[in-house]
C-alpha positions as CSV (number, residue, x, y, z in Angstrom):
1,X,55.4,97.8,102.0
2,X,58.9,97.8,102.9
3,X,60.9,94.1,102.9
4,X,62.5,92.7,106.2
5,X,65.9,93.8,105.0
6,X,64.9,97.4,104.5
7,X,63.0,97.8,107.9
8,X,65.9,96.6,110.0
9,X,67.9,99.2,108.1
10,X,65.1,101.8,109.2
11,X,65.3,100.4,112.9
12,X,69.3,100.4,111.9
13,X,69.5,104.1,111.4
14,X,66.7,104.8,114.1
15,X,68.9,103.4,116.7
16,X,71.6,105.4,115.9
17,X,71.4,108.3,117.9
18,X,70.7,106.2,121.2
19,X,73.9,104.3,120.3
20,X,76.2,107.6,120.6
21,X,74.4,108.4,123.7
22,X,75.2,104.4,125.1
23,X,78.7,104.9,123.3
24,X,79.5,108.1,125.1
25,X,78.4,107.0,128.5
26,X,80.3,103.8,128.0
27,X,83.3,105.8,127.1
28,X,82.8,108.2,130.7
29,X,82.3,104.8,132.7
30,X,85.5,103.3,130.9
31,X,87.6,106.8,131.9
32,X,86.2,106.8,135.3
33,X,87.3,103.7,135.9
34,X,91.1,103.9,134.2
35,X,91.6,107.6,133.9
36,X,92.2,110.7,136.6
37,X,89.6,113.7,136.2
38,X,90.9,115.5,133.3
39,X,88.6,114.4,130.5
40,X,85.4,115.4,128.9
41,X,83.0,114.2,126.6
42,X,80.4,115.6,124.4
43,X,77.9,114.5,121.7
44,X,76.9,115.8,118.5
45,X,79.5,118.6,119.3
46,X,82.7,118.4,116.7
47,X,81.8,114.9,116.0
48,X,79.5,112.3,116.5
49,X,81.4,112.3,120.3
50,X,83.9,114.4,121.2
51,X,86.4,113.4,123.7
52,X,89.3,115.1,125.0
53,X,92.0,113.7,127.8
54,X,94.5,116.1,128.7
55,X,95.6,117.5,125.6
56,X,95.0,114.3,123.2
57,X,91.1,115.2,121.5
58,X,89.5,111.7,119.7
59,X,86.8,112.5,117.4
60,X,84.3,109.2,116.7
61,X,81.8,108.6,113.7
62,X,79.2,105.9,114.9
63,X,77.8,103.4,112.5
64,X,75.7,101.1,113.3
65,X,74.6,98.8,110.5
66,X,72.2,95.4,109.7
67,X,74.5,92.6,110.3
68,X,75.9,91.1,107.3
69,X,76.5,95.0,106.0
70,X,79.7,95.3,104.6
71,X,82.2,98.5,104.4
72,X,83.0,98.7,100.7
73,X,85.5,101.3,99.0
74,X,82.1,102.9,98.1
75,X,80.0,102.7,100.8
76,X,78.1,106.5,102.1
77,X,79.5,105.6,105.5
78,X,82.9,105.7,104.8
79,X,82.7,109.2,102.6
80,X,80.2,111.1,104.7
81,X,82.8,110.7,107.2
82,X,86.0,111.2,105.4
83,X,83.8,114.3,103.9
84,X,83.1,115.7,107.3
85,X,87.2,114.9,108.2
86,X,88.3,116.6,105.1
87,X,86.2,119.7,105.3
88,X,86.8,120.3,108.6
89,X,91.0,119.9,108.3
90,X,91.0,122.1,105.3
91,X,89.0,124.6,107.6
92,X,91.4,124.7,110.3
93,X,88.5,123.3,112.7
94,X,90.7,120.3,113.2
95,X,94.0,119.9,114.3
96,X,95.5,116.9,113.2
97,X,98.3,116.9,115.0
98,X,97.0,116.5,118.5
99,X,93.5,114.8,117.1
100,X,92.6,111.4,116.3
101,X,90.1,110.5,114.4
102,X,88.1,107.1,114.3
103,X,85.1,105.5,112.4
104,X,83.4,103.1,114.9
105,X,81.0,100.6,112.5
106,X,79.2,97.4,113.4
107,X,79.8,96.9,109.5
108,X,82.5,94.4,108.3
109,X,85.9,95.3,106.8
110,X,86.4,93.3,103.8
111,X,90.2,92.4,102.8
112,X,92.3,94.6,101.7
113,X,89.4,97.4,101.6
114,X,90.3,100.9,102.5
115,X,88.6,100.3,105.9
116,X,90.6,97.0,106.4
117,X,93.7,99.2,105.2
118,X,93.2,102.0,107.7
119,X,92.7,99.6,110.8
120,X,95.3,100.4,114.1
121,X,98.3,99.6,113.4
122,X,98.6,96.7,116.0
123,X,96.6,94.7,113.4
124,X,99.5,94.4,111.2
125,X,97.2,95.4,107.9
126,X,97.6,99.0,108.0
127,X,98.9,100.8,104.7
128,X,97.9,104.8,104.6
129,X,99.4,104.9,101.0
130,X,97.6,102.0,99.5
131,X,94.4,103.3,101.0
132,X,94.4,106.4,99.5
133,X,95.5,104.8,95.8
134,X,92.1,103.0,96.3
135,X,90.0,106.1,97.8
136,X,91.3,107.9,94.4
137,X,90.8,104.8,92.0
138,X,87.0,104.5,93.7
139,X,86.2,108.2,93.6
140,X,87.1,108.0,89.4
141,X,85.7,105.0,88.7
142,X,82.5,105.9,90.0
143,X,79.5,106.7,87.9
144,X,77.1,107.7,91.4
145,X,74.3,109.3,90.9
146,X,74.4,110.5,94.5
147,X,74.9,113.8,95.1
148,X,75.6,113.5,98.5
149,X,78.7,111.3,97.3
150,X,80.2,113.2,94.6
151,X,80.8,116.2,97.1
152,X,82.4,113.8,99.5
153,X,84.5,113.1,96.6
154,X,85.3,116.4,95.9
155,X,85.9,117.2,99.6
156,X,89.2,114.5,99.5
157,X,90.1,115.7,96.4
158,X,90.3,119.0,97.0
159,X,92.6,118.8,99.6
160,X,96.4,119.2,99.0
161,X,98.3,115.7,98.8
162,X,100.3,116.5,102.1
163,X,96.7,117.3,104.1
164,X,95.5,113.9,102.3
165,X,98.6,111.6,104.2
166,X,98.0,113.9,106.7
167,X,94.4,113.1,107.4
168,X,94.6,109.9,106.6
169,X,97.3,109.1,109.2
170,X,95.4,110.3,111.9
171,X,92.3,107.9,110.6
172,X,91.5,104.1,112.2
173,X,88.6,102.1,111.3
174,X,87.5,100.1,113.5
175,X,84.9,97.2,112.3
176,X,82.5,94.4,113.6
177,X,82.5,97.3,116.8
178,X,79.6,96.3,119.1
179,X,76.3,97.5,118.6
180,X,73.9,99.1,121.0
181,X,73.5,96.1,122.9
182,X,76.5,94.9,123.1
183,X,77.4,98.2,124.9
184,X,75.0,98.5,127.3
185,X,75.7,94.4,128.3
186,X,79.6,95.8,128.9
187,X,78.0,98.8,130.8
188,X,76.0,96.2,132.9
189,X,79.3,94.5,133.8
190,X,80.7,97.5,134.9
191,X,77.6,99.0,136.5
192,X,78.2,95.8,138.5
193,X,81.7,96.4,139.8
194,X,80.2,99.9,141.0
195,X,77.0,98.5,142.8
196,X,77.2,94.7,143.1
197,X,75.6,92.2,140.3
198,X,72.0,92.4,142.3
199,X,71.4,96.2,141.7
200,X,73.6,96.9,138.1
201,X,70.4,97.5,136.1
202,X,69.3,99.8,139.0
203,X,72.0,101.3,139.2
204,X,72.7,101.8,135.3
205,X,68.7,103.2,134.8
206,X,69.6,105.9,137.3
207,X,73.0,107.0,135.8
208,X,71.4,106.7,132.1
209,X,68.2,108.9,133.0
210,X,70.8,111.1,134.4
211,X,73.4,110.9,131.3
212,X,70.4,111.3,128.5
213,X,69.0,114.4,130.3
214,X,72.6,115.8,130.5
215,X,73.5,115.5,126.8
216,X,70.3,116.5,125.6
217,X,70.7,120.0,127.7
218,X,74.2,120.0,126.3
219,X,73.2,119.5,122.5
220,X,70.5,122.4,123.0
221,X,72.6,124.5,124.3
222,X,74.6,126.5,121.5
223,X,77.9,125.7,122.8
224,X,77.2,123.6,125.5
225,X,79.0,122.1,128.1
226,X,80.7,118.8,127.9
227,X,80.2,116.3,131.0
228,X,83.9,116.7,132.4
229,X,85.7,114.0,134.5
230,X,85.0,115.7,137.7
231,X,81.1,116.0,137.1
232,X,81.1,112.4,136.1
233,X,82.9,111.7,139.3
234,X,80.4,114.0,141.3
235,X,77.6,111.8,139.5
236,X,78.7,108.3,139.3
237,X,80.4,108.1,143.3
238,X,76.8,109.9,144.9
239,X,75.0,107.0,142.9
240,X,77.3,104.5,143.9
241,X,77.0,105.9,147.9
242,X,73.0,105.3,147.6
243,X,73.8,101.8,146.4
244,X,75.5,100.6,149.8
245,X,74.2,98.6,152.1
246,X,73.3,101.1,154.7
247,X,71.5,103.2,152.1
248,X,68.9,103.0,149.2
249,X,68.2,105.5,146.2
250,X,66.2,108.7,146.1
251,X,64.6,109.0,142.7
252,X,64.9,112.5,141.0
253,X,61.4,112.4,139.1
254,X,59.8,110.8,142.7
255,X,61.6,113.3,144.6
256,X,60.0,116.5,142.4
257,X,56.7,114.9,142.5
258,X,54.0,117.5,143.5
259,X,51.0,115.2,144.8
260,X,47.3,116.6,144.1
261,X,44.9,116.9,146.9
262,X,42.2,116.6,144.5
263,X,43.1,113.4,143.3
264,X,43.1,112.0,147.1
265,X,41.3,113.3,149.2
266,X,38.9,110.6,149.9
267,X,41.7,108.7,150.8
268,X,41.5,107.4,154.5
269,X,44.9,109.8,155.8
270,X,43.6,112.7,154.4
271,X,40.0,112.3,156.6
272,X,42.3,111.5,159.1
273,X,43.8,114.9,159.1
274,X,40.9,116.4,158.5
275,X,39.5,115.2,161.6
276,X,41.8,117.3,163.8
277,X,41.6,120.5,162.0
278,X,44.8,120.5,159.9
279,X,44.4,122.7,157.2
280,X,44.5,122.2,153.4
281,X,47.7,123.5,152.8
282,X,49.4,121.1,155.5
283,X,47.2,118.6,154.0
284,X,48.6,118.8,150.5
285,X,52.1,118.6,152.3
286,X,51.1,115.2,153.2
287,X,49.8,114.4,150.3
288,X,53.1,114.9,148.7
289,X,55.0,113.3,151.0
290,X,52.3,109.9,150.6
291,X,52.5,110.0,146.9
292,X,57.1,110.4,147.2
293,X,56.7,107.4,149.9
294,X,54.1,105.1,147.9
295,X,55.9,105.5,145.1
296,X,59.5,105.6,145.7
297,X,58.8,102.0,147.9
298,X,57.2,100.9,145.3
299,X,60.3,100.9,143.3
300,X,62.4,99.8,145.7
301,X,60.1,96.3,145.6
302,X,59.8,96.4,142.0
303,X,63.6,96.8,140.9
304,X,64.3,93.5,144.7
305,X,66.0,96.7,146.3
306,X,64.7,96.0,149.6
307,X,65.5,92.7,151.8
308,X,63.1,90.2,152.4
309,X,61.1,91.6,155.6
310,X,62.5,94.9,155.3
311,X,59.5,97.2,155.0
312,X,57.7,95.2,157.5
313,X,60.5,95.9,159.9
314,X,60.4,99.1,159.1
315,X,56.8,100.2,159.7
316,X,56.8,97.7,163.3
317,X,59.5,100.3,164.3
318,X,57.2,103.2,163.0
319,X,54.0,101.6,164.6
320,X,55.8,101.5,168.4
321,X,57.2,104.8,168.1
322,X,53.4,105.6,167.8
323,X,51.7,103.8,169.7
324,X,53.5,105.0,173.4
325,X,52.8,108.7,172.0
326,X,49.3,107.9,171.5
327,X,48.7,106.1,174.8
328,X,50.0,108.9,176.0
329,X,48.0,111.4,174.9
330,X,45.5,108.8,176.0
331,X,46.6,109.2,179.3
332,X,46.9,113.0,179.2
333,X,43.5,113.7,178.7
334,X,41.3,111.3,180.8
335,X,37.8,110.6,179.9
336,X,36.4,113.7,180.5
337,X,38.3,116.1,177.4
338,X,36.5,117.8,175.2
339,X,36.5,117.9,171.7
340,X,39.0,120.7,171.7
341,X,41.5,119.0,174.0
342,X,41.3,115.8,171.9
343,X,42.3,117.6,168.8
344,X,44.6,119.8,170.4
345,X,46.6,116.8,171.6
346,X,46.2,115.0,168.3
347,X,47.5,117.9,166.2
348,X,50.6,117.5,169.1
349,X,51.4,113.9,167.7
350,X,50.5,114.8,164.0
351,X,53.2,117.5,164.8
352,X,55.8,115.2,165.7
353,X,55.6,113.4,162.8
354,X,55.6,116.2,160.5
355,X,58.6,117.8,162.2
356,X,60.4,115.4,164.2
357,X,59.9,111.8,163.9
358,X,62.7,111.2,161.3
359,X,63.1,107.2,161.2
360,X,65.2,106.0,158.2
361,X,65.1,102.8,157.3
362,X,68.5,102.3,156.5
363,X,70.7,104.1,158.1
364,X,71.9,106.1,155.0
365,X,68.7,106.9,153.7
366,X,67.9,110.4,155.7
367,X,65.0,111.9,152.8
368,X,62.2,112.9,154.7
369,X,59.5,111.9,152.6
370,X,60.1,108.3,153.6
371,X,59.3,108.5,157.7
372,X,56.5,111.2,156.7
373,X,55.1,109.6,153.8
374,X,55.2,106.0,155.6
375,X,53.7,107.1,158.2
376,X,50.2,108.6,156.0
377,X,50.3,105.2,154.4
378,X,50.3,103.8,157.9
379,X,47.1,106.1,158.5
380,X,45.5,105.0,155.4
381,X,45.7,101.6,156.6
382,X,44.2,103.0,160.0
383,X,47.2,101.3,161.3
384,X,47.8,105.0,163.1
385,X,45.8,107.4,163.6
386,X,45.4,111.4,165.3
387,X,42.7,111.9,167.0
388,X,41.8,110.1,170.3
389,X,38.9,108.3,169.1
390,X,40.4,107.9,165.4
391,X,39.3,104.3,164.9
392,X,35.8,105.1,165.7
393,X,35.2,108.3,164.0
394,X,36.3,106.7,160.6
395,X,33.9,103.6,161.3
396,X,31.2,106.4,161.7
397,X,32.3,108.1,157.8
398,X,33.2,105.4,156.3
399,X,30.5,103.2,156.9
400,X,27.6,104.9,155.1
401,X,29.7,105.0,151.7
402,X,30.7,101.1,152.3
403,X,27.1,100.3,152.7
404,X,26.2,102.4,149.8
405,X,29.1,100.2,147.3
């Protein structure tokens, strides 16, 4: 059985993929809110992440580490990443002239390391020349049996000395960077700024669903498209519109939701429609829209979306609308209609709803399913109903199978 140590590095390295996907989002976020529209950012494409703004490309290794790890002169992370640099600049696949290249680790730098040597320049420790002397010195002193190292070692070595400086100047290590959560805590703070402190969670689920299943599409794509500043944009301001106070978010997966007739249709709406002759199809329509409505709401209360009293403002103003159409119809056909007349009528209001009645309850918020779908969940409550003598008819069928339970 593996020791605590070891299964934190295993949750460590498991991590690591989610951590370029938080990095690179964090890195859009951060360029939408300082940069104009001419960026783009991929993952797993040259690098780890791939970033270019106007003509400047950065290339980032990710390393996310136990805490307490340090970044030695020997450590894998440091050479499988100078191996990918150096094999990649003495293959023309990077230009080191307009690229920058940086090493993103969680791990410490120790003093005077070639990490701590290769830091930005701001820092006041940076020494190219001196980091090198000790990339050689560790490269022959070692006695590794790792294979994977001893080709990194080979891959700086067999560069010429001016591609060496060369690479090297274009390198910055930057240590005790923040770890997965640390990012998405900074992404919370700005997800904030976009959609005020009550709904940044909200808000940052929606535009992470959104960013995972658009770097995934890009990384199985050969070739695939980076998310540019302008899609971003696109993304990030139609998320922040459904966030304002006159509106509240659709939901992708709840929008595409199919509904099953099968799996409803003892439910109370569904006799209700089936006691003025709508037919199946029309009936799995509303099914749809019920299962959107129930459980888009239901999110909306789940995630505090909705003010206190809001849905039970809503539905009063769904109820009235109702209720003069249906004393109207009342009115229309007297106590003598037939059957026929009563349903014809009723399939009149049921029309309205399914074509007309289009209430939002905010004033932003124009997706049909909500009225439509608010309105069957209205009828399942036998809060509304179709046909003339709705409240009585369902008495009659739903009385038997009560007294039977």
């Amino acid at each position: 059985m593996a020791d605590g140590g070891e299964q934190y590095e295993a949750s460590a390295s498991a991590l690591g993929y989610l951590f370029q996907f938080a990095k690179a989002l964090h890195m859009c976020i951060e360029q939408w809110m300082s940069a104009g529209p001419d960026w783009s950012i991929a993952v797993e494409a040259a690098d780890d992440i791939e970033q270019h703004v106007g003509s400047v490309t950065d290339l980032l290794q990710l390393k996310q580490r136990a805490e307490g790890v340090r970044l030695t002169n020997t450590s894998k992370d440091l050479w499988k990443t100078l191996r990918i640099w150096a094999e990649a600049a003495e293959a023309g696949r990077i230009d080191l002239d307009g690229t920058n290249l940086y090493l993103l680790t969680t791990a410490e730098l120790p003093k005077g390391s070639v990490g701590f040597l290769l830091q930005h320049r701001d820092t006041g420790h940076r020494d190219e020349e001196q980091a090198l002397t000790l990339l050689c010195d560790a490269a022959g002193a070692s006695k590794t049996k790792s294979e994977d190292l001893r080709k990194s070692f080979a891959a700086l070595a067999g560069l010429t000395k001016p591609l060496q400086s060369a690479l090297l100047a274009q390198i910055q290590v930057v240590g005790g960077t923040s770890d997965i959560a640390d990012v998405r805590t900074s992404m919370l703070r700005l997800a904030a700024v976009a959609a005020g402190h009550d709904a940044a969670k909200s808000f940052l689920n929606r535009l992470e669903g959104w960013f995972y299943d658009r770097v995934i599409e890009q990384m199985r794509t050969p070739g695939g498209s980076p998310i540019t500043g302008v899609e971003f944009d696109e993304v990030f301001t139609g998320l922040q519109r459904q966030f304002q106070y006159d509106n509240l978010p659709i939901d992708r997966d709840i929008a595409g939701m199919p509904g099953k007739l099968s799996e409803q249709a003892d439910r109370i709406f569904v006799r209700q429609l089936g006691l003025i002759g709508v037919g199946s199809t029309r009936i799995g329509y509303a099914v749809r829209d019920y299962v959107r409505a129930f459980a888009q709401r239901s999110r909306w209360l789940n995630e505090n979306l909705l003010r206190a009293g809001e849905i039970g403002e809503y539905e009063r103003r769904l109820v009235e609308e109702w209720e003069s159409r249906f004393a109207e119809m009342e009115e229309e056909l007297g106590p003598e209609a037939t059957e026929e007349q009563k349903k014809a009528e009723a399939r009149l209001i049921y029309r309205w709803v399914d074509k007309e009645a289009r209430f939002q309850i905010r004033s932003g918020c124009d997706e049909m399913f909500v009225t439509k779908g608010s309105y069957h969940m209205l009828a399942d409550e036998r809060r509304v109903g179709w046909h003339p003598d709705f409240a009585a008819r369902l008495m009659q069928l739903l009385e038997p199978a009560e007294a039977h339970g």
